[in-house]
N, C-alpha and C positions, 0 to 999 in steps of 0.2 A: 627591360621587359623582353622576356621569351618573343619574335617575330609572330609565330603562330598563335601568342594570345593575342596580341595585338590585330593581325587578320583575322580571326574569329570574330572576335567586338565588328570590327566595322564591317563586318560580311552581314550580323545579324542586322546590324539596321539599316545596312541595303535593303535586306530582306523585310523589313517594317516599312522602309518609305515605299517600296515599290506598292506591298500590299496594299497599303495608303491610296497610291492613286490608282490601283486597280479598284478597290472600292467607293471610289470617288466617280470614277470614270463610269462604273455600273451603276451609279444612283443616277447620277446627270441624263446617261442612256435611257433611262425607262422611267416609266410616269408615276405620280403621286400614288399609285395604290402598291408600287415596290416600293417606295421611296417609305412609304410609313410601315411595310415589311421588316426592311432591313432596320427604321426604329424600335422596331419591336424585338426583334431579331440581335441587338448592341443590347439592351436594356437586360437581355435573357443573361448576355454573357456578362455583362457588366455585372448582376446580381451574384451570378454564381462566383468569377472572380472575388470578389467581397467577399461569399462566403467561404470560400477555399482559404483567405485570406486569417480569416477572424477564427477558423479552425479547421487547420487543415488534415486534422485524425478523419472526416468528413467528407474529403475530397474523391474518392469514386462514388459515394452516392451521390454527390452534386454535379458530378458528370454525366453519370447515369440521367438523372434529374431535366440537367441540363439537354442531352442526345434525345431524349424522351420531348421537350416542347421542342427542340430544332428540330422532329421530326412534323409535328403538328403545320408548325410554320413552314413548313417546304411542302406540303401538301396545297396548303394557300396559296403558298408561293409559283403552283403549280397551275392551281385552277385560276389565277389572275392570269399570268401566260395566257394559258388557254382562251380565257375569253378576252386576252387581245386579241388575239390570232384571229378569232370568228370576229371580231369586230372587223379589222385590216382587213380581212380577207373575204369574209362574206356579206356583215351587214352593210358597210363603208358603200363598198359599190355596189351593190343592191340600194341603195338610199339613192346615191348619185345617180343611178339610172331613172327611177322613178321622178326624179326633179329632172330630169331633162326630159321625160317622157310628159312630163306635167306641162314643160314649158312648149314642146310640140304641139300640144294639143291648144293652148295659148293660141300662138301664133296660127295655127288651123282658123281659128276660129275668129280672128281678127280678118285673115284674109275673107274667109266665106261674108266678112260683114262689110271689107270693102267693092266685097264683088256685087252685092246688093244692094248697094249705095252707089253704084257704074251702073246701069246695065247695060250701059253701050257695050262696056269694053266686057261684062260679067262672065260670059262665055267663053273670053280668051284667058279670061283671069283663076276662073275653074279647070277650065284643061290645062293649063300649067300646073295647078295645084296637084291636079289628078296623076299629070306625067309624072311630077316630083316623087309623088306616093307610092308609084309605080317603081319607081328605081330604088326607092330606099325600100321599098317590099325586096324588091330580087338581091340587092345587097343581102339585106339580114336574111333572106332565103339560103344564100350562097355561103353564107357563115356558118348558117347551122348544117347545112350540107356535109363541111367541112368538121364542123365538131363531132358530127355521128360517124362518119369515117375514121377519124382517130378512134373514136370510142370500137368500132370494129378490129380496127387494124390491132387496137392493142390488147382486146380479149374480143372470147365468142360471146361476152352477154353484152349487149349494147345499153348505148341510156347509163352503164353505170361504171363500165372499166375507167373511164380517164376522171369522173370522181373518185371512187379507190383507188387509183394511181397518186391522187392530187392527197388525198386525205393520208395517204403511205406518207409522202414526201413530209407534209407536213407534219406528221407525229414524228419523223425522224428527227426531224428540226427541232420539234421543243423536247423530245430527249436530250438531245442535244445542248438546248439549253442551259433546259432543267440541271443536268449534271454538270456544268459550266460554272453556274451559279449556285449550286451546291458545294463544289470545291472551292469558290469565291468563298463563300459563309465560311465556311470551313476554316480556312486559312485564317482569316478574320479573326476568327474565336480564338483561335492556336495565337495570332499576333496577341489581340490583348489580352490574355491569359498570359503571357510570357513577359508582356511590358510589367504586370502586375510583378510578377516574380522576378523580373530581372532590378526592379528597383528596390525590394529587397536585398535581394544577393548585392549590388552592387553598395547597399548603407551600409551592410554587414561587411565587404571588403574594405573600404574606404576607414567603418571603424580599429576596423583590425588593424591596418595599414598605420592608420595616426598612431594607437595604442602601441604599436612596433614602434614607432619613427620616435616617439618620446621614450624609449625604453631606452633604445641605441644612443638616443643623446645624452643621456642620464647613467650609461654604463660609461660612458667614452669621459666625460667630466670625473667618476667617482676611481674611474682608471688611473687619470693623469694628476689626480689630486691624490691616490694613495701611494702613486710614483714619488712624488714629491717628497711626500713624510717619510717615504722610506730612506732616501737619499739625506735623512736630515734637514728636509725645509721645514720652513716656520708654518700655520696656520693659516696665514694672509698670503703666502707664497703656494699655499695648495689648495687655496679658495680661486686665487688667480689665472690658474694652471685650469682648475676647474672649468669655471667660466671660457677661455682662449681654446679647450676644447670639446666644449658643448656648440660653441659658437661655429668651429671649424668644421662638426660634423653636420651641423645641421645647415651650411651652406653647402657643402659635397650633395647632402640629400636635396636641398632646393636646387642646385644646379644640375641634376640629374630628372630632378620631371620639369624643370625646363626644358631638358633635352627631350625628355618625352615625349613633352606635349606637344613641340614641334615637326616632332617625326610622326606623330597620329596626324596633326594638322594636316600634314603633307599627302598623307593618303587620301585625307578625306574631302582634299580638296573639288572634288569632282563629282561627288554621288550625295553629299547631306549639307541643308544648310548651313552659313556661318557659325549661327548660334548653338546649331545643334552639336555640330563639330567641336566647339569649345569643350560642352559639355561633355564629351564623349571621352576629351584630350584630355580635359581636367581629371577626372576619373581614376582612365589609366595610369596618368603620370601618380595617382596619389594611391591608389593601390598596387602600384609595383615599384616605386621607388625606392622602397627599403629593401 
């Protein structure tokens, strides 16, 4: 086997595992409303694969077909994003403030009912309260101080620069994304689109391959048995002759995608599993052995 078919092969299913846990890695990342995206999203290509398959004179309208619903679903795919993002980033803590704001007012009012239930002490138990409220006033005073000045410092309209600063950043980020996970899908579809078609191509070599391998054995036997008769052997002597070199040719061919398959093994020691590797080895060795 030519080197460079042999690196081709095991480059392409580099490139299939890696895809693999790239899209594995992106469903794990992100929650049940991508997670039934990207099923919906496998299902699309899966169909179309099939159809390319079952007739492929067909095969740019089902692309076409196919680019036309990946378009649909990346728009969802879009607006799911999105209202992560307001959830993470606006409503999340906007809720948590409000429950702690909830729970202040709680304890407020636990206190005003211990202090009514003292009144020795009730007076010293209000002016604590009172001082406490006083400081967590000039705190959040001091904060927002501090937010209205950024909002200055980084434009003339105040109240709304360091929002449009915040909302810029953030649409950068799910562009960002968005096209991230766009090129994920992408790649996806191209991967199983291509396993579809590479396991054709590879039946179609494999059958060729065998159909060679029994041709060669069959010419190499009908060679050394018309050698015989020509030389004056018997019948029995050039059926013999036969057989001793069908036999001989067809262990040269087994001993050579032994060797095959051990020099795929070898490479792919490192990048595909055990099993996968076999298969990969077997292949090779049985469509380029002849």
């Amino acid at each position: 086997t030519p080197p460079a078919v042999a690196t081709d092969i095991i480059n392409e299913r580099a490139k299939i595992k890696d895809a693999v846990e790239q899209r594995r890695s992106f469903v794990q990342n992100n929650g049940p409303e991508i997670a039934h995206l990207v099923a919906e999203n496998t299902k699309l290509i899966q169909k179309a694969a099939a159809n390319i398959a079952n007739n492929p004179e067909t095969k740019d309208d089902v692309m076409q077909e196919l680019d036309n619903s990946m378009k649909i679903l990346a728009d969802k795919h879009a607006t799911t994003i999105h209202e992560q993002a307001n959830s993470e980033n606006i409503n999340k803590p906007r809720k948590a403030a409000a429950d702690l704001i909830d729970e202040t007012q709680i304890i407020n009012n636990k206190i005003l009912h211990i202090a009514k239930k003292a009144p020795i002490v009730a007076k010293d138990i209000i002016k604590k309260g009172m001082d406490n409220a006083r400081h967590t006033a000039e705190v959040f005073n001091n904060t927002l101080e501090y937010v209205n000045t950024e909002e200055k410092r980084h434009s003339p309209i105040p109240k709304s620069a360091l929002r449009l600063l915040n909302e810029a950043k953030k649409e950068e980020q799910l562009d960002q994304i968005a096209k991230k996970n766009a090129e994920t899908e992408k790649q996806h579809r191209e991967v199983l689109l291509k396993e579809h078609q590479d396991a054709d191509v590879m039946a179609t070599e494999e059958r060729l391959a065998k159909n060679n391998r029994a041709r060669k054995i069959s010419e190499a036997g009908i060679k050394a048995a018309q050698s015989v008769l020509k030389t004056g052997g018997t019948i029995e002597e050039a059926r013999a002759a036969k057989a001793a070199a069908e036999k001989a040719i067809l262990q040269e061919i087994e001993s050579r995608e032994a060797q095959i398959r051990q020099d795929v093994m070898r490479s792919l020691n490192s990048g595909v599993d055990s099993k996968k590797a076999a298969q990969i080895a077997a292949h090779v060795a049985t469509a380029h052995s002849g």
